[in-house]
LOSE-638260 format. One record per atom (N, C-alpha, C): residue in three letters; y, x, z. Coordinates in steps of 0.1 Angstrom, whole numbers, plus 5000, padded with zeros to 4 digits. Layout:
N
ALAYXZ;...
This chain:
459
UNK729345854338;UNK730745844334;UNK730845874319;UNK732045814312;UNK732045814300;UNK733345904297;UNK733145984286;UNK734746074280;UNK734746054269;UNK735846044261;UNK736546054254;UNK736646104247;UNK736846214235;UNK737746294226;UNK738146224210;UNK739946234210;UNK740346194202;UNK741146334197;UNK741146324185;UNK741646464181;UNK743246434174;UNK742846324166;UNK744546314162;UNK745646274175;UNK745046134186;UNK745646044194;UNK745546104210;UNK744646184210;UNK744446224227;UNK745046324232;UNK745146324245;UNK746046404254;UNK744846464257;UNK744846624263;UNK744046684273;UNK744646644288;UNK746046574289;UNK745946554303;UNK745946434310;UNK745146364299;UNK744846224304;UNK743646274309;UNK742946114315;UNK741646144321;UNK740346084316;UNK740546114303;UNK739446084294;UNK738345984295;UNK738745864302;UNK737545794310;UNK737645664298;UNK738545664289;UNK738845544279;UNK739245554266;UNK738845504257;UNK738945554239;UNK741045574243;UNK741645464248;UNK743045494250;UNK743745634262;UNK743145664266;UNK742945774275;UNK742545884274;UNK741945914261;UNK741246034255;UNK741946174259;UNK740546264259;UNK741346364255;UNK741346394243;UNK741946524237;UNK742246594226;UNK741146724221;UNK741046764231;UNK739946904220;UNK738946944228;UNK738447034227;UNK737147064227;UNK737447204239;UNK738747234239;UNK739147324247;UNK738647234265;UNK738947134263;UNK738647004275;UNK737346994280;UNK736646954269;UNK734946984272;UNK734647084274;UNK734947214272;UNK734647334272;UNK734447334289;UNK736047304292;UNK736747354310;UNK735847254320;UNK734947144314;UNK734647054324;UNK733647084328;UNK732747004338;UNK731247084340;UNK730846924343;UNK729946904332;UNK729546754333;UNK727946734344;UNK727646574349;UNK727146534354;UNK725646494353;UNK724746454358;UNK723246374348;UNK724346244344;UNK723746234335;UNK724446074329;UNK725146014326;UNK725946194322;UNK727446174313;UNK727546124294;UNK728246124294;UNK728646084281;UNK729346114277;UNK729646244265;UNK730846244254;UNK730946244242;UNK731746134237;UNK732246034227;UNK733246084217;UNK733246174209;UNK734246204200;UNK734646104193;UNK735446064188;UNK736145984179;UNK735946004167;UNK734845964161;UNK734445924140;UNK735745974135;UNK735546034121;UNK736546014112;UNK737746154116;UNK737846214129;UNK738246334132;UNK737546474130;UNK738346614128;UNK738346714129;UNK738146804140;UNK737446844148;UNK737746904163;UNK737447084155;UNK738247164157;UNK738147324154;UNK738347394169;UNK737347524158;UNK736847554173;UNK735247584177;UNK734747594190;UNK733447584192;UNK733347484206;UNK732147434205;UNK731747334216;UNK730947384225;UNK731347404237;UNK730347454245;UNK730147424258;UNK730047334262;UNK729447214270;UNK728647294282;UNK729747224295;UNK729147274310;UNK728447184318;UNK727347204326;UNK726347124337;UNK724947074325;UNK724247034337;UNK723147034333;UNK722846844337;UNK722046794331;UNK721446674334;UNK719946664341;UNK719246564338;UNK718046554344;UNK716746504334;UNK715646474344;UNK714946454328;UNK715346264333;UNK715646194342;UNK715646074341;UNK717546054337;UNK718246144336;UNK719446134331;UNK719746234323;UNK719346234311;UNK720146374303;UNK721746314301;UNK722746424297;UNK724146434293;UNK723846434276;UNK724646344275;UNK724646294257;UNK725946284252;UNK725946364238;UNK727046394229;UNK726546344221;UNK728146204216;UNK727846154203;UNK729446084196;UNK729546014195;UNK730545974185;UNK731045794183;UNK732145764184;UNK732345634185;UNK733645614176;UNK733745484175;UNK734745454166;UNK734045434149;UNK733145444144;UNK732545394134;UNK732745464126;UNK732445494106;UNK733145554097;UNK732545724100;UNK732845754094;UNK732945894087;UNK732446004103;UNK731246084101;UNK730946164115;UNK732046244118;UNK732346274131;UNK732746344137;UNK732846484133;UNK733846594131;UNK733346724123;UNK733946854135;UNK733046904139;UNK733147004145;UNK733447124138;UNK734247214135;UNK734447324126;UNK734847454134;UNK734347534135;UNK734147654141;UNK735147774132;UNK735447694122;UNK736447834112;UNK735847954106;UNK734447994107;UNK733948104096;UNK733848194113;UNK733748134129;UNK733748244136;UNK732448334137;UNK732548474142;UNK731148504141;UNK730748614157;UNK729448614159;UNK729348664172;UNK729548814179;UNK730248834187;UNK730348984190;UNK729449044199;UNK729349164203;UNK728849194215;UNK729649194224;UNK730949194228;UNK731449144239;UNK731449004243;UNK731448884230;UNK730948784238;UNK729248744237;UNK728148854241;UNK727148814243;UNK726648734229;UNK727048764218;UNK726648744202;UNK726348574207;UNK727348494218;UNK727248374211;UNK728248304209;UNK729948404207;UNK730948334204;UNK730748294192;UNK729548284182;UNK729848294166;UNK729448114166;UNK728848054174;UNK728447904172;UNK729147804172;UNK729147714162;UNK730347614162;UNK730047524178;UNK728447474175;UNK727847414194;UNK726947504197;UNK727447524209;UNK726447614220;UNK726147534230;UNK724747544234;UNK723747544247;UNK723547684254;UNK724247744264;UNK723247824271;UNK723247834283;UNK722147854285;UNK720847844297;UNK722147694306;UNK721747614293;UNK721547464295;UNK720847374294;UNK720547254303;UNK719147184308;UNK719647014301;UNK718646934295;UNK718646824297;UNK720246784290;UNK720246824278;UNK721346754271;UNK720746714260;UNK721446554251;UNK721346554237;UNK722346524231;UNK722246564217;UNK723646544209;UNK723346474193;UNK723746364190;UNK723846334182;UNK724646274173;UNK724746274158;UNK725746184151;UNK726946274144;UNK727046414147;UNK728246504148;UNK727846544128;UNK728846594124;UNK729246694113;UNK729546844117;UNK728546974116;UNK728947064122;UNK729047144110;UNK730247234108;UNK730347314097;UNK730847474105;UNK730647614102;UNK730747724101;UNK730847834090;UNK731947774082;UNK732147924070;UNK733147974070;UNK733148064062;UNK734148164062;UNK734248154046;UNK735648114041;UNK735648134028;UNK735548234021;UNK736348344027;UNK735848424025;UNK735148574020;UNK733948484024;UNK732848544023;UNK731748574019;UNK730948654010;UNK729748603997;UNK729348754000;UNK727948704004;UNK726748814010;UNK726848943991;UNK727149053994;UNK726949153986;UNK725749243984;UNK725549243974;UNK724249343977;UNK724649503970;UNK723949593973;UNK723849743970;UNK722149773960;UNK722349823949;UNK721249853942;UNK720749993948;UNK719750013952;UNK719050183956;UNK717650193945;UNK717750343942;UNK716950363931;UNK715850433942;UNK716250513952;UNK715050543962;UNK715050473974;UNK713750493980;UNK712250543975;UNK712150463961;UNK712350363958;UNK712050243947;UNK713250183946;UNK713050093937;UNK714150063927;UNK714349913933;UNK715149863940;UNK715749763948;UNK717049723952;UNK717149623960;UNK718349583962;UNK718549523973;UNK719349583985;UNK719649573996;UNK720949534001;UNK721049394009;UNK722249314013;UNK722849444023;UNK724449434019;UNK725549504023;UNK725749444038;UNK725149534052;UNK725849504056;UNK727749444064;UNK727949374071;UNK729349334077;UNK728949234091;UNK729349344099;UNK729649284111;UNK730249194117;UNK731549174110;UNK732749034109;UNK731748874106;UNK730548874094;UNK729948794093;UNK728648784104;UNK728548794110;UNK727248824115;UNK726948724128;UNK725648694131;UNK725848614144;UNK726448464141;UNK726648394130;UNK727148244128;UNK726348154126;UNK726448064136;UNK725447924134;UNK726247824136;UNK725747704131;UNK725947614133;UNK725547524148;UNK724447524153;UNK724047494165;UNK723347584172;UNK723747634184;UNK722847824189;UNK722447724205;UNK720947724206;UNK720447714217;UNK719947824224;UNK720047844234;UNK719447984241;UNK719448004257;UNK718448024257;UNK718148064274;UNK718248244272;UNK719048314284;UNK718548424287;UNK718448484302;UNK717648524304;UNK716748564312;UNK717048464326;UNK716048354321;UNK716748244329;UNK715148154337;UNK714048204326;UNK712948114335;UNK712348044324;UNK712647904325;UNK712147774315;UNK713447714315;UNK713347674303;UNK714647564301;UNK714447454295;UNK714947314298;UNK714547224290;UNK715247114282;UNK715047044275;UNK715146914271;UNK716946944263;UNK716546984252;UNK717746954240;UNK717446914230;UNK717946814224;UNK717446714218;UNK719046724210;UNK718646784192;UNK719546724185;UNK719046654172;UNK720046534171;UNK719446404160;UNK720546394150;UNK719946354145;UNK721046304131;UNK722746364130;UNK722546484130;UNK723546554126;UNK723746614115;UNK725346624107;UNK724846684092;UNK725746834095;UNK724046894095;UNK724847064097;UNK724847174081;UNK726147224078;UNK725947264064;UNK727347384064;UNK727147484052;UNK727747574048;UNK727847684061;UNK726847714064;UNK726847844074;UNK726347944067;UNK727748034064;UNK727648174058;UNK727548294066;UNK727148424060;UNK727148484070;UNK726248604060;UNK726048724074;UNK725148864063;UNK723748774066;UNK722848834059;UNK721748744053;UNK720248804062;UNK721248914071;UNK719748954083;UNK719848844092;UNK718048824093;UNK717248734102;UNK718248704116;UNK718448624116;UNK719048494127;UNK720248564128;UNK721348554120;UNK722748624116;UNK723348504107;UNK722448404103;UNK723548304102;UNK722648124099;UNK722148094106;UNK721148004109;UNK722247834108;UNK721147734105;UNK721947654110;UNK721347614122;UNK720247574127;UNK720247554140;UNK719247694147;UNK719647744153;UNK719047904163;UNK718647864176;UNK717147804178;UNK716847794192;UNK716247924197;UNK716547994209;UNK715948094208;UNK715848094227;UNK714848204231;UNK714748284244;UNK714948404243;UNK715948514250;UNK716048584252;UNK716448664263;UNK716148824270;UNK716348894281;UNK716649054278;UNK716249084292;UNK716449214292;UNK714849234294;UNK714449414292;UNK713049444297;UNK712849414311;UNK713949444316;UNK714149394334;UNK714249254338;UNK714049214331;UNK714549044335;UNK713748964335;UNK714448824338;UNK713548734341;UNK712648644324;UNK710848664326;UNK710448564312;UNK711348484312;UNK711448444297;UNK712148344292;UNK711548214287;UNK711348104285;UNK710748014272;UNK711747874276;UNK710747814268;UNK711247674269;UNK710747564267;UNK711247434272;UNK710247304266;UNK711347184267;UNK710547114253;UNK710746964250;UNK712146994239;UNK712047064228;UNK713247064220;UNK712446994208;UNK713846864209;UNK713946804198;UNK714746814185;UNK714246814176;UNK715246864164;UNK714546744152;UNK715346634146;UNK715246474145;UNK716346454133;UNK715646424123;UNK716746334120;UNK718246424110;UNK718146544109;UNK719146634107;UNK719046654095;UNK720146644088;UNK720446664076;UNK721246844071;UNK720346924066;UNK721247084069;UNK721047124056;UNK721947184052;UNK722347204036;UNK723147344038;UNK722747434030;UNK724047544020;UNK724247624035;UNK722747684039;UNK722747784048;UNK722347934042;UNK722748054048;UNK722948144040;UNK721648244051;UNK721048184056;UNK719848264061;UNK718448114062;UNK718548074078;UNK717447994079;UNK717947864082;UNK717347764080;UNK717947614082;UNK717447584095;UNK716347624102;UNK715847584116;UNK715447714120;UNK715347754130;UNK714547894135;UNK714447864151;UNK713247874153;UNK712947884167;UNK712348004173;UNK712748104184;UNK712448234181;UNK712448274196;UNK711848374201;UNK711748424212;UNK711648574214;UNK712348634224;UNK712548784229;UNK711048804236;UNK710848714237;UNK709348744247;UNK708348714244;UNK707848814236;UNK706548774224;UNK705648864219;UNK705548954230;UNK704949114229;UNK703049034233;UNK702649154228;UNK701449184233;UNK699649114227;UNK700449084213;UNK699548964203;UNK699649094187;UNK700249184187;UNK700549274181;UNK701549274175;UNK702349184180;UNK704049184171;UNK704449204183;UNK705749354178;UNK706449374188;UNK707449464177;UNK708749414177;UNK710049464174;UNK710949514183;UNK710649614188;UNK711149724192;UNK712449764193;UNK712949864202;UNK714549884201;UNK715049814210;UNK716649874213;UNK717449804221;UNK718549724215;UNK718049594215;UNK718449484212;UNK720349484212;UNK720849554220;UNK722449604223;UNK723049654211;UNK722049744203;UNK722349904198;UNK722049854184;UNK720849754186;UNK720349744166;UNK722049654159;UNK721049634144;UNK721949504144;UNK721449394140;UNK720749374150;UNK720549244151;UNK719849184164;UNK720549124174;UNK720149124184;UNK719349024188;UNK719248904180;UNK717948824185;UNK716848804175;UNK716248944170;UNK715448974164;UNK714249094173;UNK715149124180;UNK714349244188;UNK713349214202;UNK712349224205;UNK711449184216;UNK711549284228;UNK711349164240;UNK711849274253;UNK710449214263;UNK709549154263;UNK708649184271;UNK707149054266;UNK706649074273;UNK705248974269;UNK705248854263;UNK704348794255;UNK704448664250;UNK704348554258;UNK705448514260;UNK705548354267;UNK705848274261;UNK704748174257;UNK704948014249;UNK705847974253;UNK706547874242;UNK707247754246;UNK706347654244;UNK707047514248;UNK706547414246;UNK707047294242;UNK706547184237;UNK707247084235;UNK707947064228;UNK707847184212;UNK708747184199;UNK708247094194;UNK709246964189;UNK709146864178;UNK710246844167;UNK709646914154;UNK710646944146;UNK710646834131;UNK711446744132;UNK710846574127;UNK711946474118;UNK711346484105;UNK712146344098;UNK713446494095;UNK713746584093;UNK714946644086;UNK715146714074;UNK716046684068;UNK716246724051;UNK716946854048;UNK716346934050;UNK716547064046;UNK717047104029;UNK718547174027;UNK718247164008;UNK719147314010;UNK718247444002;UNK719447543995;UNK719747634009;UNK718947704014;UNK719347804022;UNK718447914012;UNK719348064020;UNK719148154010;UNK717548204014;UNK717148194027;UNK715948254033;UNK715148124036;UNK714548114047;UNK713648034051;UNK713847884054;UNK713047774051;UNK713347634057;UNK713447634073;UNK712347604079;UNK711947644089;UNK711047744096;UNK711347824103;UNK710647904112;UNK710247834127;UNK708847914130;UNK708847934152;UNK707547974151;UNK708348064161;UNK707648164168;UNK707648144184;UNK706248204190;UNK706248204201;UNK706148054207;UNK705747984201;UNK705547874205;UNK703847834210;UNK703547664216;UNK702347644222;UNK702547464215;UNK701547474201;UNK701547284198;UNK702747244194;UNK703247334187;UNK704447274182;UNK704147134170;UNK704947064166;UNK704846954158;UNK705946944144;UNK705546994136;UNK706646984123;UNK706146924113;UNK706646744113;UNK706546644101;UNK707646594097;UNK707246554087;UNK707646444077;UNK708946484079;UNK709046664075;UNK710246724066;UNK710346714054;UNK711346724052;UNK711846744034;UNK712846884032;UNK712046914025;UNK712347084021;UNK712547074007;UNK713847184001;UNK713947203995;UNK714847303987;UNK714247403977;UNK715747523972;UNK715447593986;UNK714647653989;UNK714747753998;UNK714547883993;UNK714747984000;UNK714748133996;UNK715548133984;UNK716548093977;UNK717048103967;UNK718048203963;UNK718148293972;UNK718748443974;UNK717848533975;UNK716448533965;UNK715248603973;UNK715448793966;UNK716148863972;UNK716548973971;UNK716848993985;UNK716548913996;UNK717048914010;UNK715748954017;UNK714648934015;UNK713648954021;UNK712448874020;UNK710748894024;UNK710148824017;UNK710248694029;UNK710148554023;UNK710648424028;UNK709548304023;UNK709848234034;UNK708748144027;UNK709547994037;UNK709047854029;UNK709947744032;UNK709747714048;UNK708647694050;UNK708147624064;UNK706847734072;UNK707147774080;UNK705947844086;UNK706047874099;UNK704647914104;UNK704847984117;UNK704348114120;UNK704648184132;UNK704748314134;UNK704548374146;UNK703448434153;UNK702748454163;UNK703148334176;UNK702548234172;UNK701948084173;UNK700648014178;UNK700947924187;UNK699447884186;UNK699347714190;UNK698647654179;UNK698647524177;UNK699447454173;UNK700347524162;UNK701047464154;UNK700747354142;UNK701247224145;UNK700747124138;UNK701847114125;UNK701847114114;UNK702447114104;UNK701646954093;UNK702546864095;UNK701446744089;UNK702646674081;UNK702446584070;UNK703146474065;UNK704646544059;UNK704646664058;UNK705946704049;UNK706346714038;UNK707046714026;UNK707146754016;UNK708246864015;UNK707446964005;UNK708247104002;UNK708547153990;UNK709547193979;UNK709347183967;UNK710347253966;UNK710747343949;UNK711547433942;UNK711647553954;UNK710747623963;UNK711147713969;UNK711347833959;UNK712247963961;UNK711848003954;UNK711248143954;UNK711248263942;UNK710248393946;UNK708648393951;UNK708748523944;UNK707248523948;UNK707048583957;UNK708348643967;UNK707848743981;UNK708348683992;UNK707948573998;UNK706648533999;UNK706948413988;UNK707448323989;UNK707848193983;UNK706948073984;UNK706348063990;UNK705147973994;UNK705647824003;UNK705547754000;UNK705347614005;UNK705647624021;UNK704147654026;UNK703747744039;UNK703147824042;UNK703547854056;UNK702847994059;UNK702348054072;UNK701148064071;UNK700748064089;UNK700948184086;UNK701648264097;UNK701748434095;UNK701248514105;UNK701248614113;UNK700548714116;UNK700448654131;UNK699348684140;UNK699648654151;UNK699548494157;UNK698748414145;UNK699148254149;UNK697048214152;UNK697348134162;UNK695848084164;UNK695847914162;UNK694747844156;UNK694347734156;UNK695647634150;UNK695947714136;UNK696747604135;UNK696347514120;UNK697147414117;UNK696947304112;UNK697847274102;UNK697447264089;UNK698047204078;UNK697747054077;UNK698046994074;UNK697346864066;UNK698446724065;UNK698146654052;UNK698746554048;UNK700446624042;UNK700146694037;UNK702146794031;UNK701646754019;UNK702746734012;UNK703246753996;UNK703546873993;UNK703346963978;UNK703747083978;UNK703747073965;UNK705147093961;UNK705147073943;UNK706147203942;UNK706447273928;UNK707247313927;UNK707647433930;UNK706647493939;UNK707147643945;UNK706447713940;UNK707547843938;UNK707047953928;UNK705748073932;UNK706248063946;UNK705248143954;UNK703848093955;UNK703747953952;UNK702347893953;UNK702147783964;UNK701547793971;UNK701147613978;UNK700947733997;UNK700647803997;UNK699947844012;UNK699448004014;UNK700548044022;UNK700448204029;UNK699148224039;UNK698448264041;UNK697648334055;UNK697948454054;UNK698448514069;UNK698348644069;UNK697348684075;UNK697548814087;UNK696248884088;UNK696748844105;UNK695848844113;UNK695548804126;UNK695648674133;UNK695248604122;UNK695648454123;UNK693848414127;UNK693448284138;UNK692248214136;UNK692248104137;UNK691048054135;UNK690847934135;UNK692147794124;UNK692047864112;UNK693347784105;UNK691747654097;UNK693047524098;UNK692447414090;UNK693547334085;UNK693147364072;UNK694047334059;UNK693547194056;UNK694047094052;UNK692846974046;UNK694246844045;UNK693646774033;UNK694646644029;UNK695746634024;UNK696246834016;UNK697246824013;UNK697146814003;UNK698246793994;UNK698446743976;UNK699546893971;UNK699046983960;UNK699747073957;UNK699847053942;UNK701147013937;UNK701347003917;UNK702247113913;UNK702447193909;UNK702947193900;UNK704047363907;UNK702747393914;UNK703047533923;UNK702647623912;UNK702947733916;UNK703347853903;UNK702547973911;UNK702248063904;UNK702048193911;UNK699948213914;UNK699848223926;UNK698948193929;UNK699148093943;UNK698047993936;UNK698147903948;UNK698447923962;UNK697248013966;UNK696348083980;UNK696848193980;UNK697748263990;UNK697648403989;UNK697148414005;UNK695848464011;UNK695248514013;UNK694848704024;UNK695448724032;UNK695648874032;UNK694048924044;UNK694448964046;UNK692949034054;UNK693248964068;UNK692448874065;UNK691748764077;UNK690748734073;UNK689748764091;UNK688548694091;UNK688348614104;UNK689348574105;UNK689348494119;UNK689148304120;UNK688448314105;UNK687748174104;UNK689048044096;UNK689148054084;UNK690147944076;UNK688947864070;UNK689647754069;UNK688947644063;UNK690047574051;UNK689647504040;UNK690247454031;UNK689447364030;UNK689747194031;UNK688747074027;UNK689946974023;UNK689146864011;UNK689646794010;UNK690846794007;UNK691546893998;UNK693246933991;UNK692746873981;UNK693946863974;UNK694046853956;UNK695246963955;UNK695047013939;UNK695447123933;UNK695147083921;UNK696847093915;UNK696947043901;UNK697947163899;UNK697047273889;UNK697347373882;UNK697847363869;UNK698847303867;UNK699847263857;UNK700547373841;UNK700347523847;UNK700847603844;UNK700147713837;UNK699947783827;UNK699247863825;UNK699247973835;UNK698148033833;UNK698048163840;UNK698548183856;UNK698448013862;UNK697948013878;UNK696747993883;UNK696748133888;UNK695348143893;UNK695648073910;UNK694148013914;UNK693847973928;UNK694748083941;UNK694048183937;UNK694248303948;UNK694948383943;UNK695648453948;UNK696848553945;UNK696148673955;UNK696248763948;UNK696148853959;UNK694748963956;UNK694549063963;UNK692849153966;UNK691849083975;UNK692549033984;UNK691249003997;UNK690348913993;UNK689148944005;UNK687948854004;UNK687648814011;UNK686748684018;UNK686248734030;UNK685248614037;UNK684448674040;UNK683148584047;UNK683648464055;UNK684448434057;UNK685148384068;UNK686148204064;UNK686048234050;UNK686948154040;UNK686448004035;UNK686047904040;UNK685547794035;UNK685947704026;UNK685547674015;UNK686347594010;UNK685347434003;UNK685447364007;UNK684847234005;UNK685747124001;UNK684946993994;UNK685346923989;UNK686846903983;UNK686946983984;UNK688647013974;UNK688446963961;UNK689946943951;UNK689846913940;UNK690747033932;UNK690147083921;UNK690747173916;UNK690647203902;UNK692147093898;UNK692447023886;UNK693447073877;UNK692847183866;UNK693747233857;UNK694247133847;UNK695147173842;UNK695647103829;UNK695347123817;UNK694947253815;UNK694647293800;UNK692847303800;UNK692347233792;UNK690847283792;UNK690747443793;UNK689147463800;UNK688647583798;UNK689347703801;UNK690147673813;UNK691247733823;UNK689547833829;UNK690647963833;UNK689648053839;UNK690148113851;UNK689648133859;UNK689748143871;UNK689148243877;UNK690148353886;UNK689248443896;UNK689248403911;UNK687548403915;UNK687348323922;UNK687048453933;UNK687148393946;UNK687048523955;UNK685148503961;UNK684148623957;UNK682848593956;UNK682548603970;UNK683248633981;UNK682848653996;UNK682948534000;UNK683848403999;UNK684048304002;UNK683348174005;UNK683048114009;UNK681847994010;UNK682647854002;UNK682147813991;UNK682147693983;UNK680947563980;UNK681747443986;UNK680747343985;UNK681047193982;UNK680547133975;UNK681147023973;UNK682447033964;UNK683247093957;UNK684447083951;UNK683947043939;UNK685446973932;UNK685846963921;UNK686247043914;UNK685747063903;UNK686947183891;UNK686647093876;UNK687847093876;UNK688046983867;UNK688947083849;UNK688447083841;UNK688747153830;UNK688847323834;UNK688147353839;UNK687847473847;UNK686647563843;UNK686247673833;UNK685547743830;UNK684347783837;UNK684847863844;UNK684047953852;UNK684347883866;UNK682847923873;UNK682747813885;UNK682247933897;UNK683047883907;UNK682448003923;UNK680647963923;UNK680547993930;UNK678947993940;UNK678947893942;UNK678647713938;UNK679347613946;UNK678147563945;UNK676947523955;UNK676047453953;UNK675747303945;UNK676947263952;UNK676847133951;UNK678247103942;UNK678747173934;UNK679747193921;UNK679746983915;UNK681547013913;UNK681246883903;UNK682246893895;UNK682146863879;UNK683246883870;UNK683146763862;UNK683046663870;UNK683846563862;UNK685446513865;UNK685846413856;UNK687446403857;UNK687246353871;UNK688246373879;UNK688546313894;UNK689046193891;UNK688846073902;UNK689845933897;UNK691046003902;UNK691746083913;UNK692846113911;UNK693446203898;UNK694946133901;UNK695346153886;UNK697046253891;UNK697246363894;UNK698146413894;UNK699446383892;UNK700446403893;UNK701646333882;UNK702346453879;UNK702546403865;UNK703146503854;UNK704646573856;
């Protein structure tokens, strides 16, 4: 069955079954509880205010699909700057909500969430150290643009959003408090695991977010050594806090979206199993970096995270500021074939309890800082076949203290710009086969080569 919504032309007490029949608002979708193999059709070129929050579930041989007809200008969902309470279960704050909803997609929409407002403040503290800490406000808090979420529900599946342009979600600047899309699992300690599978996220265009542009996140992610603590009710921040064991999701494909200008992170996920994040375009991230240490694209007690074919550039800060970042808690995961120009933080994070990482085929110009930052892992990284074009004075490879038996680095290219560039090299590390191309001082590298590379950088 097919519906309707026209926002200037529609009735809510027609029967929405015909573009002349329409209804009117979103108050209509809200009250309905749709079918497998429904369809709703907002009308191009309209304003719907408010939030979307869509009843019944589909199938996997019929999902329910939101999209847009009438041609011209997307559809704009505007939510008015709302934000989430604890009386409505912190998810009145979303312009579109999913919860513990099965087998929907939505595409083609314009979703916006600000508050004019309102501009994240900070407080200077001279103790313990001399810093600067975002002011909290409760009024802002809890705003997304699209909030997916299971709670204490089991498995949930199949949401799929495409080619949407999600942008200007303001909000206070703590971790998932103002996201543009928030896929998350969460419960009680008493409750039922949570996860999920088969989320699609395609095609999306998200801009002028004032935390994370993607975040995929779960309550139930204990027992790998990350555990955030607390009752989730009482903190402030309620889907930041962990309430029982780590249960993967599955089936995250995060693909083809243009991320520009959030204050914190590009993309995040956690708790995930083989997730897939390509042929993104990242850019101007962390550019509020007084918020916390951030980095563009990463993952976070994870396992088999594929990260391939993206490009990431101007991120900014050095805490973290990095391109990417496998972070604490992540097993067997995979860099290869990214672009990485431009970021301050440098080209690639490892933290400490990460194994089995294989980095290889990516291209990094014109990164700042130290390339590699490195922290106490020995749980087996590999580096093959990168290029690294050290553009800058006084960027060193590695940033950082650590060392470690465990660290391979082969056939890479590692191409300064200025002759007789000097380099501290980490002497625990295994080197073989590389390039160092106007490069001084050379690691342990058996099989060392310093001639010009036919690859040629760009300037």
């Amino acid at each position: 069955m097919q519906y309707f919504i026209d926002a200037v032309y529609g009735c809510d007490q027609n029967d929405g079954h015909t573009p002349m029949t329409a209804w009117k608002t979103l108050d209509k979708i809200n009250a309905t509880v749709f079918c497998p193999g429904d369809e709703i059709m907002l009308r191009s070129g309209c304003t719907y205010t408010g939030q979307l929050r869509p009843q019944g579930d589909g199938t996997a041989e019929a999902p329910i699909r939101i999209g847009a007809y009438g041609g011209g200008a997307k559809p704009v969902i505007d939510a008015g700057g709302t934000h989430g309470t604890l009386e409505g279960d912190f998810v009145d704050g979303a312009a579109v909500l999913f919860y513990n909803r099965n087998y929907w997609e939505l595409s083609g929409l314009e979703i916006v969430n600000h508050n004019p407002y309102y501009k994240q403040e900070y407080v200077h503290e001279l103790h313990p150290h001399t810093h600067s800490v975002f002011k909290k406000s409760p009024e802002n808090r809890y705003r997304y643009g699209v909030l997916i979420r299971w709670h204490n529900y089991g498995t949930g599946h199949h949401i799929h959003i495409k080619d949407c342009h999600i942008h200007d979600v303001n909000g206070e600047c703590s971790r998932f408090c103002a996201e543009g899309i928030l896929v998350v699992s969460t419960g009680s300690e008493d409750g039922t695991p949570t996860n999920f599978d088969d989320i699609l996220l395609e095609g999306n265009l998200i801009e002028d977010i004032d935390r994370t542009g993607i975040s995929v996140w779960s309550a139930w992610a204990e027992g790998r050594g990350i555990e955030y603590h607390g009752n989730p009710y009482e903190s402030n921040n309620f889907y930041h806090t962990t309430v029982g064991p780590w249960l993967g999701s599955t089936g995250v494909v995060i693909r083809g979206n243009k991320i520009y200008r959030t204050a914190g992170d590009g993309i995040l996920v956690n708790s995930t199993i083989g997730t897939v994040i390509e042929h993104n375009y990242v850019e101007h991230c962390c550019w509020d970096n007084r918020i916390a240490p951030n980095a563009a694209v990463w993952c976070h007690n994870a396992d088999g995270t594929l990260f391939q074919y993206n490009e990431v550039c101007y991120t900014h800060g050095v805490q973290d500021g990095q391109a990417f970042d496998i972070d604490i808690a992540c097993n067997d995961t995979t860099v290869r074939y990214n672009y990485s120009h431009h970021n301050e933080g440098g080209f690639q994070l490892l933290m400490y309890k990460t194994r089995n990482n294989d980095i290889y085929g990516n291209v990094s110009e014109h990164d700042r800082n130290g390339l590699i930052w490195v922290h106490e892992n020995d749980g087996g990284t590999r580096f093959h076949d990168n290029r690294f074009y050290l553009s800058m004075e006084n960027v060193q490879v590695f940033r950082g203290p650590f060392d470690s038996d465990d660290w391979e680095f082969e056939g890479n290219i590692f191409y300064a710009r200025l002759p007789e560039t000097e380099m501290e090299w980490r002497p625990r590390a295994k080197y073989r086969g590389n390039t160092y191309y106007n490069i001084k001082n050379l690691p342990d590298d058996p099989v060392a080569c310093t001639d010009k590379p036919a690859w040629q950088p760009k300037d």
